[in-house]
Every structure is written in C-alpha cells, then in structure tokens.
N, C-alpha and C positions, 0 to 999 in steps of 0.2 A: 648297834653294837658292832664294834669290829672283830673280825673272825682270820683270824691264824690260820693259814692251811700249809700240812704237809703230809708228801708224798708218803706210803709205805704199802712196798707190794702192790701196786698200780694202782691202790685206792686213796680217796680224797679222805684225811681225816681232818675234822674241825675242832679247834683245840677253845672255841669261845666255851663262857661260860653257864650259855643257857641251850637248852636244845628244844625245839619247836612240837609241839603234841601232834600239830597240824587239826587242829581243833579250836579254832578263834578264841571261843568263849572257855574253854578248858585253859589257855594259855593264860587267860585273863585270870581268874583265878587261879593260877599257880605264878601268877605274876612275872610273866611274860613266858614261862614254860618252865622243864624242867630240866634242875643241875647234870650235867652230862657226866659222864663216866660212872652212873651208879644204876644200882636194883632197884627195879619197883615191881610192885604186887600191883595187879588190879584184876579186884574178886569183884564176883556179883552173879545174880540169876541169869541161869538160861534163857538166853532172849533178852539179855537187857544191852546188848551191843557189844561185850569186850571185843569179838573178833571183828569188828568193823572199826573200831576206835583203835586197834594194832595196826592194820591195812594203812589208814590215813598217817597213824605214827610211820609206816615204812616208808607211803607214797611222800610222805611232806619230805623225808631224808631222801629220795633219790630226785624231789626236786631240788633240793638244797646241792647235788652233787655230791653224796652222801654213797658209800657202801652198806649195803643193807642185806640181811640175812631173816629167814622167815624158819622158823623149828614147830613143826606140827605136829602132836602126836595124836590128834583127838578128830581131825579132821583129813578127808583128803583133798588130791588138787581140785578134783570136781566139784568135791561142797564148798573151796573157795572160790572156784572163776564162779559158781552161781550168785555169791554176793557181789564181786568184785564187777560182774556186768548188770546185777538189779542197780546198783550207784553208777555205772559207763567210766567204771577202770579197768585195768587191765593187771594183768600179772607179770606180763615180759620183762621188767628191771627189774624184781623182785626174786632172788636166789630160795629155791624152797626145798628144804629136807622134809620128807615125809615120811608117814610107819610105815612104807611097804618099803623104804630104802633099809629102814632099820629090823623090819621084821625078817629081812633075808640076812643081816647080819645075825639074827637072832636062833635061823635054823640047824647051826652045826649040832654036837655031838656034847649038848651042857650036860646031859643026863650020866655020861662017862665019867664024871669026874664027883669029886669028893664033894664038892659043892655044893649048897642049894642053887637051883636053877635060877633064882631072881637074884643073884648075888652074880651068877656069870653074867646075865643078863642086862643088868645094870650097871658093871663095869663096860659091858662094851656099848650101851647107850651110852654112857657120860666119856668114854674115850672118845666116840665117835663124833660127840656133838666139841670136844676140845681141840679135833684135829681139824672137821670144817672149819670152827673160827681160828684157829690157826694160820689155815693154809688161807683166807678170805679178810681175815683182818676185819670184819665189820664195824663201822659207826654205830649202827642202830641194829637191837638183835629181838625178834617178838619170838616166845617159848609157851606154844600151844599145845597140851597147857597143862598145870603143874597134877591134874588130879591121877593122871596117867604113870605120871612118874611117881606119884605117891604110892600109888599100887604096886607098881616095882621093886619099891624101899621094904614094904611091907609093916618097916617099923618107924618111928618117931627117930629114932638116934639116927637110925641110917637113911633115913632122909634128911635131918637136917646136916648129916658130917657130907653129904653129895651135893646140896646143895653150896655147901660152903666151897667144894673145889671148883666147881664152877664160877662160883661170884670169883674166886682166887680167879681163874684163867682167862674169866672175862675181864675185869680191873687191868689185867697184865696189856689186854689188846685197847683198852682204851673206851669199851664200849658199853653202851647206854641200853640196856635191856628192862626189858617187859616183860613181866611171867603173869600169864593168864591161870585165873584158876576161878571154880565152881563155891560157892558161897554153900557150907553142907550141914548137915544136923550138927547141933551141940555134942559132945564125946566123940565124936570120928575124927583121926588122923586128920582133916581138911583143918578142922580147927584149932592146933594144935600152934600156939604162937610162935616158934619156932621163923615161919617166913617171915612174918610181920616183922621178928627181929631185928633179921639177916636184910629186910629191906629199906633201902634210902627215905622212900614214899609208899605208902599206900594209899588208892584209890579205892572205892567201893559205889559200885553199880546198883541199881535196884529198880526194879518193874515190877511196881502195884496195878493192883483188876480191881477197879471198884466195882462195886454191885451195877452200876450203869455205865454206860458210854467206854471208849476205848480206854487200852493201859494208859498208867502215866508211869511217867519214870526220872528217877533223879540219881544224883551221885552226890558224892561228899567225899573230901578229899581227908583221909584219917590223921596220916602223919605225913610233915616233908621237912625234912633233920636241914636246919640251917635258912630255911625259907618263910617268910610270914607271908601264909596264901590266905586265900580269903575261907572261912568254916563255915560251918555249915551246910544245909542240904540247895543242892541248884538243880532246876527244872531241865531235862532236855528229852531230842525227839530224834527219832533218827529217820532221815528223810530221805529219797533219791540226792544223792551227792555226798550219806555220811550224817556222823552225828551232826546235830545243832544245839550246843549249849548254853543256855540263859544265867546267868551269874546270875548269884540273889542280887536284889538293888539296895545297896546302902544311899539312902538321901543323902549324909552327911560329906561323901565325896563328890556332889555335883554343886554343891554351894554358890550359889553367883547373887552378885550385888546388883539388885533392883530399886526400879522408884515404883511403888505404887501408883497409879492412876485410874480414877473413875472409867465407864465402858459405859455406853448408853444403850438400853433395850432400843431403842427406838420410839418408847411410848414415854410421856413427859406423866403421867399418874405414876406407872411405874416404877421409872428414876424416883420420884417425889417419894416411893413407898423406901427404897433401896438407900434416901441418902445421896443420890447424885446418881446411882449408880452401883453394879458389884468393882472390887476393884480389882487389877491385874493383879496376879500372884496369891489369889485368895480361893475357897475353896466353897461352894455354894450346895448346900443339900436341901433338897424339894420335897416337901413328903408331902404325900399326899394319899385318897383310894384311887380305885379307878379309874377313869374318865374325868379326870379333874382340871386335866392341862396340865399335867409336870412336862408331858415331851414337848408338848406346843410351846411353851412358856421358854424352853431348853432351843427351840429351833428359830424362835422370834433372836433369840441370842446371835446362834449362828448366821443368821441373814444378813443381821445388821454389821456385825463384824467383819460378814462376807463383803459388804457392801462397800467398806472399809480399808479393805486388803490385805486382813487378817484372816488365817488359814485354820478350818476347824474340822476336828477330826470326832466322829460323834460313833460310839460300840453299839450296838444294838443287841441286846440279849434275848429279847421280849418279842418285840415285833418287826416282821419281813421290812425288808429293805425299801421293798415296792411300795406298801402299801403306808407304809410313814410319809413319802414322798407323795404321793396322791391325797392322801390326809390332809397335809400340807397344801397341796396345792385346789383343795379344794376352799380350807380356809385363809387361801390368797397370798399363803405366802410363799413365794416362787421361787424355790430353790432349784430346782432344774440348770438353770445357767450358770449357778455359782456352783452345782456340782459337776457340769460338762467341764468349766473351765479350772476344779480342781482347788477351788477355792473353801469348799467342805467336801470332806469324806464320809461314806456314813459306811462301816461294816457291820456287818452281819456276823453276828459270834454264835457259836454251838457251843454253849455251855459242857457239853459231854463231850466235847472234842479238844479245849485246849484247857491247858496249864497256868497256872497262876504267872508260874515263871516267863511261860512265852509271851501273855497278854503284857506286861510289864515290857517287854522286849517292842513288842509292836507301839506302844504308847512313848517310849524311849525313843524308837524312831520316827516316828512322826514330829515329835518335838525337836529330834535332831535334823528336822525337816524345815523347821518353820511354823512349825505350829501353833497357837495363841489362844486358843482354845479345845477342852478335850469335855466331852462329853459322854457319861457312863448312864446308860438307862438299860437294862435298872441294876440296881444294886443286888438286888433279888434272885437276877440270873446271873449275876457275878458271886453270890454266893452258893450258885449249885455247882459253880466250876471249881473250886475249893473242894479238898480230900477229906478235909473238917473244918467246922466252923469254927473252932478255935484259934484257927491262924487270919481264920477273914481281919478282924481287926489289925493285927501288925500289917498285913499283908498294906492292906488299904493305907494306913499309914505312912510307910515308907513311900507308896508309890505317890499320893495328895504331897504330901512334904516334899519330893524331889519336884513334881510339878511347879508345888509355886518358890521353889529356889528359882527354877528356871521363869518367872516371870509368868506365865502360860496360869489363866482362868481356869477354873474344873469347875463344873455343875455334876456334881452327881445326884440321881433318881431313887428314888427309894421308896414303893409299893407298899400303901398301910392293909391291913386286912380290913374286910367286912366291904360295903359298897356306901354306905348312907353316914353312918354313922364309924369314923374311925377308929379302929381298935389299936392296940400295943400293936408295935412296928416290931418286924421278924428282926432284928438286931437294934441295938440301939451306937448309932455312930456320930452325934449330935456334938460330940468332945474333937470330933477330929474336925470336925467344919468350922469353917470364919463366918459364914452367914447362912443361917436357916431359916427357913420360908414354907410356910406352911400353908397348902386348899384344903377347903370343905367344902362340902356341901350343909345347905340349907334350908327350910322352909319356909315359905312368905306367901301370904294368898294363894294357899292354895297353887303352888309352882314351886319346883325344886331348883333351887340357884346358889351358885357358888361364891366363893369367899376367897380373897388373900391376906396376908398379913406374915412381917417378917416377925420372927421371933427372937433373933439373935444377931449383930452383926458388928465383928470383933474390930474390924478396922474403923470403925467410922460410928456418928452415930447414922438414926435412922429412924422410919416415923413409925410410930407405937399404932397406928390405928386400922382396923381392920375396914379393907376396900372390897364391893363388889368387883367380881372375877366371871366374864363372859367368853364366849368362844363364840362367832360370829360367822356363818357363812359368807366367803367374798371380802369380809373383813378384818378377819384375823382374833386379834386377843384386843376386850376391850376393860379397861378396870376404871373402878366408880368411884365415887366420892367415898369418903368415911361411913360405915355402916354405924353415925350415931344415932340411931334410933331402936338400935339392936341392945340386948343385952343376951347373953350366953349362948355364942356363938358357936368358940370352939369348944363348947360344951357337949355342942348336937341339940340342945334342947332351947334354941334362942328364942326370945322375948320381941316381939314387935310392939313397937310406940308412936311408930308415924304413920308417913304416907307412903304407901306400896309406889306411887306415881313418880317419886322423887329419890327413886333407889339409882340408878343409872340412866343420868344425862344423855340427851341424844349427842353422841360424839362418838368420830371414829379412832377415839385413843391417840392418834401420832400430834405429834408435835407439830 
C-alpha cells in the first residue's frame, strides 16, 4: 500500500488508509488493520492483555516512523517498564503522561469554588490531555484507561459529552486512538453503550479458567464501521514478545486444485484392503480399543512416505514422544533417520496447555512447510483441548476440509472404550472422513487376535472383507488373508468354521 507522508510539528504523519495493530494475526482479521484517524474501544478482563496489545499498537507506530503518545491513568511508569521488559522492549520512543503528571494538576484550591470537585477535575484532565496532543500532533494515541475517567464523569451524560470533545480534538490532529477499558458488571456506568457508539471499532478480550490446565483466551472483534473483518471468536496467547493471534480457519479461503492419487502403506494386503491405497487430499479415521495398532498402522504410513520424500508431521496427545519412537523401533520400523533428517515430526501436545485456535495454527504451518502428511492421535486428547465438546466437530471440520484442499493425507485416531470388546466411540466423527477403518480384537483357539477391515472409502472403491491384523516383533505390521471362515466378528462374538492353521500365512507383509 502506498503511504503519503507529511511533515507537521516535526512529526511524521501517514495519511494511508490502514494502520498496523502490530499484531500479524489481529491485522489479519481486521483485514490487513485498522482505518486510521478513528476511535476504538478495546474492553476485556483484567489479565487478558489490553495493555500489552496498546504497547505493540505504539511500538509498531514508532517503527513505522510514527509519532506516538501513551495517556495512563490506571497504571504507572514502573507497572509499565515491568511488562515492557517481561517482552524485551523498551519505553524510550514512547511519549507518556501519567496520574501523578495529572494528579499534581489536580491538587490546587477545587474545594474554593462553587463547583463539584469532579467537574473542576475533569475539565482540567480533558484540557490537559487536548493541549499534550496539541502541542505533540500524534499518529497513534493509547488512553489507559477509560474506567478512571468514568469515575471522574460520575455520570453517564458527562461522560459521554467528554468523551465526545475529545474524539472532536483527536479527529482534528489526525489521530488513530485506542481507549482501554475493564469489561464490568451489568448496570454500571462501564456498560453504558454510550463508548461502543462514539467508537469506529470495538474489540473485546476475554480470558477463560477452565477447571484444569492453564487460561485460554480469545477475542472477537464487535464492530468495525466500513470494514468486512473476519467474526467471530479467535484464539490467542500472549507470549514473551507480545500477543500471538490465531484467526479462526475458514477452509473455504484456502481452496487449491488437486489430482487425487493413491499412497502405498508399503504392504501389498494392505493397499489390497484400501483399494490401491488411501488417496492424497482425503481424510482417514482409525478406530479402534486399545492396543489394536491405530498408531503403528498411522507410523507404517509415515515411513513409507518418509521413504518417498514426503514430509509428515504426526501430534501426539496420548503418548511420550520417546516411547512411540522406541515402540516403533522395536516393531522394526525405523523412524529414527527420517526423524533426524526432518522428514517426520512427531510433537508432543498437552492437551491442558494449548488452544484449538493455536493447534490449527501449528498444522497451517507445517503444511505451509511441505507437509503431505498430518497425523492426529488421538482424537480423544484433542477433544480434552476443546473449552466444550460442542465445537470439537466444526472445529475438526474446518481444519480436515482446509487439509485436503491443500492436497496433504490426514489420518486421524480415535480411541473406542472398553479393551476386548468395543464400545460407542466418545464422539462420533465417521461424516467427516473419506475412509474409515476399523481394529478388533478377537477370539480363536483360545488366543486373542486382531482384525482389520475398511468400512467406508469415499474416493474409491475398496475390498469388503475382513483381514487378519498382526503386530510382529522385528517385523512390523502384518495383515492376513480374508477371515472367511469367521462370521461375527465386528460383533465381538465371532463364529469360527475353519482351520486356526490357515488364519495368517507365513509372510512378512511387504511387497
């Protein structure tokens, strides 16, 4: 965008027609930032960042070459350098009026005059803050923060006619302001729509305590007069360096033209079972109990693709990072080298530590990375990271849909109850997948042995019949001929008709 500049009173003003949050993902949704020379509100609970989301709004304007003006009433310099160095910035370009500037204009002789004391008071806060921008011209103005000066007002009318000369004196300088204010009970002057009016934009903050694991916190942008941002609520975190904002993910704007093509596990029973194969841009869910092989069957995936030159990125909800990889490399399959050399990722997720919004954010870049494979095990611990399970389905939707726009396989996991005998699955997500594939276990002389068989596979056909499912020390994963000799299987209560001896061929599965 190109940007006009001229001189006034030795500062730089920008006459373009967006102004920077200095917040990436905030900019993003307000579609590329916000209209300059106007008011904005931004409310929210104590502790949900407004004063560190002001700082970046200044810091971004005095890297732009921006005049900037900081008005505190609620805080001093010392409770600001303490934020300003927890993030490793500084305050030196940053012009600041504080209450003890204003509370020494405050101690003459109010009590002398005919007056109420908050009426002298208040004239000479709003003089005082009309002569700094005056004489300072500001670009960018942050006004810390509006609950202070509400108490001044005392009343609804005279707060909003005070606020109005202001927005009047700022509009005249050309500048882009921010009023901070405290999100308060229902009936108190805070909530009193009056600002919302008088404001271009409102923002609104919020920091939930779930019953476990740390806050979460999100925002949502209310009003922005003339701009189509994006709505709704967006995830963010506020980190050394500042906020970090997650825009929700709309699938629909990542849209890209794909060719479908087969992938091969590496075992020729298995493609056999799949159809050729899962296909690229399609979405594969494993259910299974226990100890059935969904993560093995998930990591036979990522080897072979490793092997290939395709980059896979696999979440771990459930189980150490270590001991997947030992796991693995007990039943032979050597991911070791395709992890040194970055060819799979496996992270480690704390479900009571991140955000819907942020996991979305880290799977967005991996795939903006190269990615071709993403791996979710399990689904189980992605739905204890959810605030409620109500949104786990959109949630998961949006983000499986934007995957196979971008071409990129998804396997996700998904944990049945009980250990022998499978029960109802804690959600049912069986509408959002291209191909479902279901383990058992079973019985057969006296030996408990496992079963696969696909259920569902939207792309393609695929073969109906249920195959022995092994897991093989030094060998890996090995799958059987058709269990026709079985009847009711995925029942739990199967029927044997043959020979125990001609269940699974001596073969090591590959091709």
């Amino acid at each position: 965008m190109k940007k006009n500049r001229s001189k006034a009173n030795g500062s730089t003003v920008l006459s373009d027609q967006r102004c920077s949050s200095g917040v990436e993902g905030l900019d993003d949704i307000l579609a590329t930032g916000l209209p300059r020379d106007c008011f904005y509100l931004i409310q929210g609970d104590p502790g949900s960042g407004k004063t560190t989301l002001a700082l970046q709004f200044l810091l971004e304007g005095v890297r732009c070459g921006e005049s900037v003006f900081y008005v505190t009433l609620s805080e001093t310099r010392e409770e600001l350098l303490k934020v300003t160095r927890s993030h490793g910035w500084s305050l030196e370009d940053i012009p600041l009026l504080e209450l003890s500037s204003i509370e020494q204009l405050l101690r003459p002789e109010a009590q002398t005059t005919v007056f109420r004391p908050s009426e002298i008071e208040l004239n000479k806060v709003s003089k005082l803050l009309i002569d700094e921008v005056s004489e300072r011209r500001p670009a960018r103005i942050v006004f810390d923060s509006l609950s202070e000066f509400r108490l001044l007002a005392e009343t609804a009318l005279r707060y909003r006619r005070e606020l109005l000369n202001l927005k009047r004196h700022f509009a005249q300088h050309r500048s882009t302001v921010l009023l901070l204010d405290d999100k308060m009970d229902k009936g108190m002057i805070g909530t009193d729509p009056h600002v919302m009016s008088l404001s271009h934009g409102v923002i609104e903050m919020e920091q939930l305590s779930p019953d476990y694991g740390k806050s979460r916190r999100r925002l949502r942008v209310l009003k922005l007069r003339g701009v189509k941002f994006r709505e709704g609520y967006h995830d963010y975190i506020i980190d050394t360096g500042g906020l970090r904002v997650f825009p929700r993910l709309v699938a629909a704007e990542h849209r890209t033209k794909i060719e479908r093509e087969p992938v091969s596990s590496g075992i020729k029973e298995l493609d056999d079972l799949f159809g050729g194969g899962l296909d690229r841009g399609t979405t594969t869910l494993i259910l299974g109990t226990a100890g059935t092989g969904k993560s093995t069957l998930a990591l036979q995936y990522a080897r072979q693709m490793a092997s290939k030159g395709d980059r896979t990125i696999l979440f771990a909800f459930d189980e150490m990072r270590s001991i997947m990889l030992a796991r693995a490399k007990a039943l032979g399959l050597d991911l070791e080298k395709h992890v040194e050399s970055g060819a799979i990722t496996v992270q480690q997720v704390d479900p009571a530590e991140i955000s819907p919004g942020e996991f979305a954010a880290r799977v967005k870049e991996q795939v903006n990375g190269g990615c071709k494979l993403v791996v979710i095990d399990t689904l189980n611990g992605y739905l204890n990271a959810m605030p409620g399970e109500k949104y786990l389905a959109n949630q998961l939707h949006e983000l499986v849909t934007y995957l196979n726009y971008q071409g990129v396989m998804t396997i996700l996991i998904l944990a049945q109850h009980g250990l022998v005998s499978a029960a109802e699955s804690p959600v049912n997500l069986s509408y959002l997948s291209d191909t479902v594939l279901s383990l058992r276990y079973f019985e057969a002389a006296g030996e408990v042995r496992q079963s696969i068989a696909v259920i569902k596979k939207r792309s393609g056909p695929h073969e109906k019949t249920i195959r022995e499912f092994k897991l093989e020390p030094g060998k890996g994963i090995r799958v059987g001929q058709p269990l026709k000799e079985f009847h009711g299987v995925l029942t739990g209560m199967p029927v044997f008709r043959g020979d125990t001896g001609e269940m699974m061929p001596p073969s090591d599965g590959k091709k």
